[in-house]
C-alpha positions as CSV (number, residue, x, y, z in Angstrom):
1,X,-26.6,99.5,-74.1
2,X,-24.1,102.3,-74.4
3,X,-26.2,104.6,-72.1
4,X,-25.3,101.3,-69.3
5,X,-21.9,100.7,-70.3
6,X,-21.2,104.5,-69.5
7,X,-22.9,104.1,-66.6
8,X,-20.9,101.4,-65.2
9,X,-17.7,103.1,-66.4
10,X,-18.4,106.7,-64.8
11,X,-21.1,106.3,-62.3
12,X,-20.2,102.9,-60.7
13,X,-16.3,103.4,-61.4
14,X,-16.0,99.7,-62.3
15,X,-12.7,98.4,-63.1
16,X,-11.4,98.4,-67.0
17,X,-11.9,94.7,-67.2
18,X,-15.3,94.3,-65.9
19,X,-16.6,97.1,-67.9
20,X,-14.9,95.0,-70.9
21,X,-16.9,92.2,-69.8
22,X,-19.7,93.6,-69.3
23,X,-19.7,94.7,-72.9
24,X,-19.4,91.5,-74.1
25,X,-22.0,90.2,-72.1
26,X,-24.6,92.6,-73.4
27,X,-23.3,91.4,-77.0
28,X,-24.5,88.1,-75.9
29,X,-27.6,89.7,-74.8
30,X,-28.2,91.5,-78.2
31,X,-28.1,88.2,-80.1
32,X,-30.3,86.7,-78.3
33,X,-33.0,89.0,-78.5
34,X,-31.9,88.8,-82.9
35,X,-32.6,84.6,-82.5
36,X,-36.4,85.4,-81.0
37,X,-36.8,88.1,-83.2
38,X,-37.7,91.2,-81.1
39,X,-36.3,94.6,-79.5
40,X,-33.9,93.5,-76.4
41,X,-35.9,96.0,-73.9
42,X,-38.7,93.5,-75.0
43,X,-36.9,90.0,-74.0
44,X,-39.2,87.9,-71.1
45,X,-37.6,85.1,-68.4
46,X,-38.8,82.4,-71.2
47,X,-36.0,84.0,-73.8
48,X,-33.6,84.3,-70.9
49,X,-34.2,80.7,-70.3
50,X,-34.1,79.6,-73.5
51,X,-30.8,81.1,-74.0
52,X,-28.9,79.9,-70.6
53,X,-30.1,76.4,-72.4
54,X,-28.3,77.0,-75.1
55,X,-25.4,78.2,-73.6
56,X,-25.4,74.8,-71.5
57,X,-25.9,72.5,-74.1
58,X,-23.2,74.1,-76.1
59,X,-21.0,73.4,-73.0
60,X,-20.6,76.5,-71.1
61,X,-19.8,76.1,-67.5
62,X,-22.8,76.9,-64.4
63,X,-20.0,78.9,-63.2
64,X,-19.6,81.2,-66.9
65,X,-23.5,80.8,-67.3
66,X,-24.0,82.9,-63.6
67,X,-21.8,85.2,-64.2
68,X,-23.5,86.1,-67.7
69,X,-26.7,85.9,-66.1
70,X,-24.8,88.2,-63.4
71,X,-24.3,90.9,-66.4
72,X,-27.6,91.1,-67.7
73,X,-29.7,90.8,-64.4
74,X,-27.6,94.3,-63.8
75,X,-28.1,95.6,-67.1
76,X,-32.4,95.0,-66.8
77,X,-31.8,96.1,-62.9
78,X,-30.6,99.7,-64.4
79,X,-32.9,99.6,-67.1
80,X,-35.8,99.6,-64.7
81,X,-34.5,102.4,-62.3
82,X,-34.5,104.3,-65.8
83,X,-38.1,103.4,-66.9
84,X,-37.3,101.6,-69.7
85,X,-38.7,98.2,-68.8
86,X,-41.6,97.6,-66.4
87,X,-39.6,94.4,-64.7
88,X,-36.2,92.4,-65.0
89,X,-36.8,89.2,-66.9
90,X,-33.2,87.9,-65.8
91,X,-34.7,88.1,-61.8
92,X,-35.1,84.3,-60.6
93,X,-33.5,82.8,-63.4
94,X,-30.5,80.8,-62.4
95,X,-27.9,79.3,-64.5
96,X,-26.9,75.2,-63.6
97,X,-25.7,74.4,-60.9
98,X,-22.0,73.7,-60.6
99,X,-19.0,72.4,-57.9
100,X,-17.9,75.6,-56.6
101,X,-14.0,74.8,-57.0
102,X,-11.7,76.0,-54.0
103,X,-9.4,78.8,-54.7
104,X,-5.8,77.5,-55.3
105,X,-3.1,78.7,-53.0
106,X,0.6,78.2,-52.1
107,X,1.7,76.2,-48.9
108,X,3.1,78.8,-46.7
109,X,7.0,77.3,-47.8
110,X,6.2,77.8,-51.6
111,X,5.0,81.2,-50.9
112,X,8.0,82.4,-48.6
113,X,10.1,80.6,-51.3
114,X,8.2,83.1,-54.0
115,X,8.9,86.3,-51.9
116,X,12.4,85.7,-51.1
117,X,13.5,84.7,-54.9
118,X,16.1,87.1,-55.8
119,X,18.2,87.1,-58.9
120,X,21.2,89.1,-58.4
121,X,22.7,88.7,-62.2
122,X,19.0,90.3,-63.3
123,X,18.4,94.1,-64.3
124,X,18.3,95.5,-60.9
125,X,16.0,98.1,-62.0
126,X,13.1,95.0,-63.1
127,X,14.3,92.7,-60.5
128,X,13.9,95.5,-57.7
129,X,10.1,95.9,-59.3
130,X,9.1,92.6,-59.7
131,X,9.9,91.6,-56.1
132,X,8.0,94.7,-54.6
133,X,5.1,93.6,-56.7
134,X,5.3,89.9,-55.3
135,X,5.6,91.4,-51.7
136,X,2.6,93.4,-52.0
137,X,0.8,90.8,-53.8
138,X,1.2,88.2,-50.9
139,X,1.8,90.4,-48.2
140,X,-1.3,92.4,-48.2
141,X,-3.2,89.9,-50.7
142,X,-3.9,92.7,-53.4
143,X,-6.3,91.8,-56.3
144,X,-3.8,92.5,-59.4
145,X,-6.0,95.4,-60.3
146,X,-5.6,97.4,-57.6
147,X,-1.8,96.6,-57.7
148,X,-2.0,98.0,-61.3
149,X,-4.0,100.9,-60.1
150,X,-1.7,101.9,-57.5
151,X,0.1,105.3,-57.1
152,X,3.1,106.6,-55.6
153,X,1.5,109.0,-53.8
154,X,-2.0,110.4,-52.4
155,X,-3.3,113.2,-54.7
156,X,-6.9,114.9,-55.9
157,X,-6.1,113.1,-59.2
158,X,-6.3,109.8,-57.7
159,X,-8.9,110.7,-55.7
160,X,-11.2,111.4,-58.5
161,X,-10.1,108.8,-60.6
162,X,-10.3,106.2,-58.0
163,X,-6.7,105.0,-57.7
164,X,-5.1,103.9,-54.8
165,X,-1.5,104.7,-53.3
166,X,0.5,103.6,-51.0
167,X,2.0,105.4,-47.4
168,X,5.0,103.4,-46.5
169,X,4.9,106.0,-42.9
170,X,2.1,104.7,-41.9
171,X,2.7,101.2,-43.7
172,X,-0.2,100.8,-45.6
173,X,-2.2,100.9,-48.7
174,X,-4.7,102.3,-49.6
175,X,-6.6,100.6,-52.5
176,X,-10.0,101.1,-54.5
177,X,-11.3,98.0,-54.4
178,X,-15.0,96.8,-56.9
179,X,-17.6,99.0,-56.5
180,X,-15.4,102.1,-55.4
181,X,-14.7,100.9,-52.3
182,X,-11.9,102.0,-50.1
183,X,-9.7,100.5,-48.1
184,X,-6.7,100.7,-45.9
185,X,-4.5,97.4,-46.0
186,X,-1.5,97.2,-43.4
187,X,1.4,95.9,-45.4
188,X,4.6,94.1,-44.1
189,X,8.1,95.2,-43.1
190,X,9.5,93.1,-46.2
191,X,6.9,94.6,-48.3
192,X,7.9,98.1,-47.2
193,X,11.5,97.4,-47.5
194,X,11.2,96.1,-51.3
195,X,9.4,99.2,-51.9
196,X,11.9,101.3,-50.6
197,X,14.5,99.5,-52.9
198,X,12.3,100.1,-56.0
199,X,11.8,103.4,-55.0
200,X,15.1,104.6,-54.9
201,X,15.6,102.9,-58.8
202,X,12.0,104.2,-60.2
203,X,12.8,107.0,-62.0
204,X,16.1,106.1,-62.9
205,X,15.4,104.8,-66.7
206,X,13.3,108.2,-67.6
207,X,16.1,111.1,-66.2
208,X,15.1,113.3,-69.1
209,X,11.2,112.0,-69.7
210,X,7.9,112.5,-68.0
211,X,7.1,109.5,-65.5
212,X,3.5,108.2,-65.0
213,X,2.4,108.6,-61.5
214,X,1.8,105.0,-60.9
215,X,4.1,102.8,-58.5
216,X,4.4,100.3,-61.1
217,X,6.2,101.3,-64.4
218,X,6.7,99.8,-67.6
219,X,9.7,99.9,-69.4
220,X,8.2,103.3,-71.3
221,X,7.8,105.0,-68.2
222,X,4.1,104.0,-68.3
223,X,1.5,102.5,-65.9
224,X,2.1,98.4,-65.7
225,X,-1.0,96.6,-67.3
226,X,-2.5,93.8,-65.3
227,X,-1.2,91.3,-68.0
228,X,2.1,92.5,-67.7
229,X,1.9,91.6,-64.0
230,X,0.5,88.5,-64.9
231,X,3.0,87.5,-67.2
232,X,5.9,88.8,-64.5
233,X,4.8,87.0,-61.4
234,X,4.4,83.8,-63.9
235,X,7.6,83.7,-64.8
236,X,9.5,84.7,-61.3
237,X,7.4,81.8,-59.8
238,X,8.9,79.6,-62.5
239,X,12.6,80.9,-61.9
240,X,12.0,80.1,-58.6
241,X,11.7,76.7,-59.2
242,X,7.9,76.1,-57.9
243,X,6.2,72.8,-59.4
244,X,3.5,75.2,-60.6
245,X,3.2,78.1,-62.2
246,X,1.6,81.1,-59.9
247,X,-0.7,84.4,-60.9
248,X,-1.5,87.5,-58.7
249,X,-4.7,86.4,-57.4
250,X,-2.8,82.6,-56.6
251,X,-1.1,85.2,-53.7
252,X,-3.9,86.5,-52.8
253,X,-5.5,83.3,-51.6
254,X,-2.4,82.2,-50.0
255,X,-2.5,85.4,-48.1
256,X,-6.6,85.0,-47.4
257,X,-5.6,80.8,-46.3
258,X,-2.5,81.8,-44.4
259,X,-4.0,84.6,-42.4
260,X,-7.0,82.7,-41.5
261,X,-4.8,80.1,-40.4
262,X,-2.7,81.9,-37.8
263,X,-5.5,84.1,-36.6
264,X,-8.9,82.3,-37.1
265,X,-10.2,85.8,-37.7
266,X,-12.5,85.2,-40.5
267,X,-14.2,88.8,-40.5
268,X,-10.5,90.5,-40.0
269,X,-9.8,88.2,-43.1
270,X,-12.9,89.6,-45.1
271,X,-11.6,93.3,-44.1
272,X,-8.6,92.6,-45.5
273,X,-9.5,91.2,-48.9
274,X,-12.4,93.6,-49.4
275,X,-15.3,91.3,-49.3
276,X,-18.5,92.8,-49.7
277,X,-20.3,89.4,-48.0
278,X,-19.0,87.3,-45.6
279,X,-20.1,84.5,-47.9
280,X,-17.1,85.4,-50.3
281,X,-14.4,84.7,-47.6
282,X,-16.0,81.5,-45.9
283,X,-14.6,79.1,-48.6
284,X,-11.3,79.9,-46.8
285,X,-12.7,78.0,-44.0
286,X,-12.3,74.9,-46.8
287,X,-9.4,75.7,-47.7
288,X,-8.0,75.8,-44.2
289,X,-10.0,72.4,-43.5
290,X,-8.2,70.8,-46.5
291,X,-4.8,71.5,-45.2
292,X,-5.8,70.2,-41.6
293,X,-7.0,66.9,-43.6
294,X,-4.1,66.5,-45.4
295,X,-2.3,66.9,-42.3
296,X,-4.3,64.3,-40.7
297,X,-4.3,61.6,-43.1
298,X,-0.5,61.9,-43.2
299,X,0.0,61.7,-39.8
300,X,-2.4,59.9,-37.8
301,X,-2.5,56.4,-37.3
302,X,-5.7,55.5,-37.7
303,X,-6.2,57.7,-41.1
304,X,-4.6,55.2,-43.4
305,X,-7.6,52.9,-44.8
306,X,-6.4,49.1,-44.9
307,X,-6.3,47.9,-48.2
């Protein structure tokens, strides 16, 4: 197991979080090869099954089942490639099926709203931050990790660490995105303007200190966690006065939705996000066809239902 997890970490480059999960999910594994009382190398599709009966019974989504299932069917995939199993007993099992929920995004008002939120009375050094972050976020629909992972600059360290950085020259970003995939993401004249501002305050806080490399510091001069994003873009979208409250990846699907919307462009769309499959960015098409419902049933005549 830790021969995999290493694997993943250094080999595949996964992100932090997915190698955390990952962990977990061969935990999961572990005990259920103790419950049918053999070596895990030795667990067959009937254990598997067994198992991802259990888990649904006990209540577990189809959605957390597959994604567990998701986990080990990798894990037994490397173990084969290594010659440590003749066959993956996860292959062809398949957890219930569930609704596949549409991804929830801002109407294109609540998300200018967001991006133009400013609070003049606030710490100009957080408020200059926080707003770059937002801009980036919904302006060139960033997955929160690879706004975390971003650096200031291009350099061999980033490189070989697989960070991203941002050119504000040429106007882009370029991110490591899952799987070690690179990409370059064109990113707004607001966006570039709000990084300029929080460029010019960076450094101010640590005159005297070393500074990480990253874009986004924390208040020790450190790289900003993904929860610390989190927790920011939260509460900005609540100072802002939205109904609801909004995370990163919120902005990213109202970038996905809104794009898709002006242009139609669905494979520019999956470029942009960093979609392996096509499949992954369809359920924009929904998305979009939700809105033009809503539209329809408000406005047309002949959409109102008698009573």
């Amino acid at each position: 197991m830790q021969r995999y997890l290493d694997y993943v970490r250094y080999e595949k480059r996964l992100a932090e979080r997915t190698c955390t999960l990952y962990a977990l999910d061969l935990e999961k594994l572990a005990r259920c090869a103790a419950e049918a009382g053999m070596p895990l190398l030795q667990l067959q599709s009937a254990h598997i099954r067994r198992s991802v009966a259990q888990m649904h019974a006990a209540g577990r989504s189809g959605r957390g089942i597959a994604l567990i299932l998701s986990g080990w069917r990798s894990f037994f995939r490397w173990a084969v490639r290594q010659g440590l199993v003749a066959h993956n007993p996860v292959q062809g099992v398949r957890a219930p099926r569930a609704p596949r929920p549409l991804p929830k995004a801002l109407g294109v008002d609540e998300a200018v709203l967001l991006a133009d939120f400013a609070q003049p009375a606030a710490d100009p050094w957080l408020e200059a931050r926080d707003a770059a972050m937002v801009e980036l976020l919904y302006g060139s629909g960033l997955r929160v990790g690879e706004l975390a992972g971003l650096d200031v600059a291009a350099s061999p360290e980033a490189e070989r660490q697989g960070r991203g950085w941002i050119d504000l020259q040429a106007g882009e970003v370029q991110v490591w995105g899952k799987g070690g995939k690179r990409r370059s993401v064109p990113m707004g004249a607001a966006a570039q303007q709000a990084l300029q501002a929080w460029l010019a305050l960076r450094t101010a806080p640590f005159a005297h200190g070393a500074v990480d490399a990253a874009l986004f510091l924390g208040r020790r001069g450190k790289r900003l966690t993904t929860q610390s994003i989190w927790a920011r873009v939260r509460q900005r979208s609540q100072q802002a006065g939205l109904p609801s409250a909004v995370h990163p990846h919120m902005l990213r699907h109202s970038f996905a939705s809104h794009v898709l919307q002006s242009s139609g462009d669905l494979r520019a769309v999956q470029e942009l996000l960093g979609h392996a499959s096509i499949a992954s960015t369809q359920v924009y098409t929904r998305l979009d066809f939700q809105h033009l419902a809503k539209v329809y049933d408000a406005a047309h005549p002949r959409a109102r239902r008698k009573p």
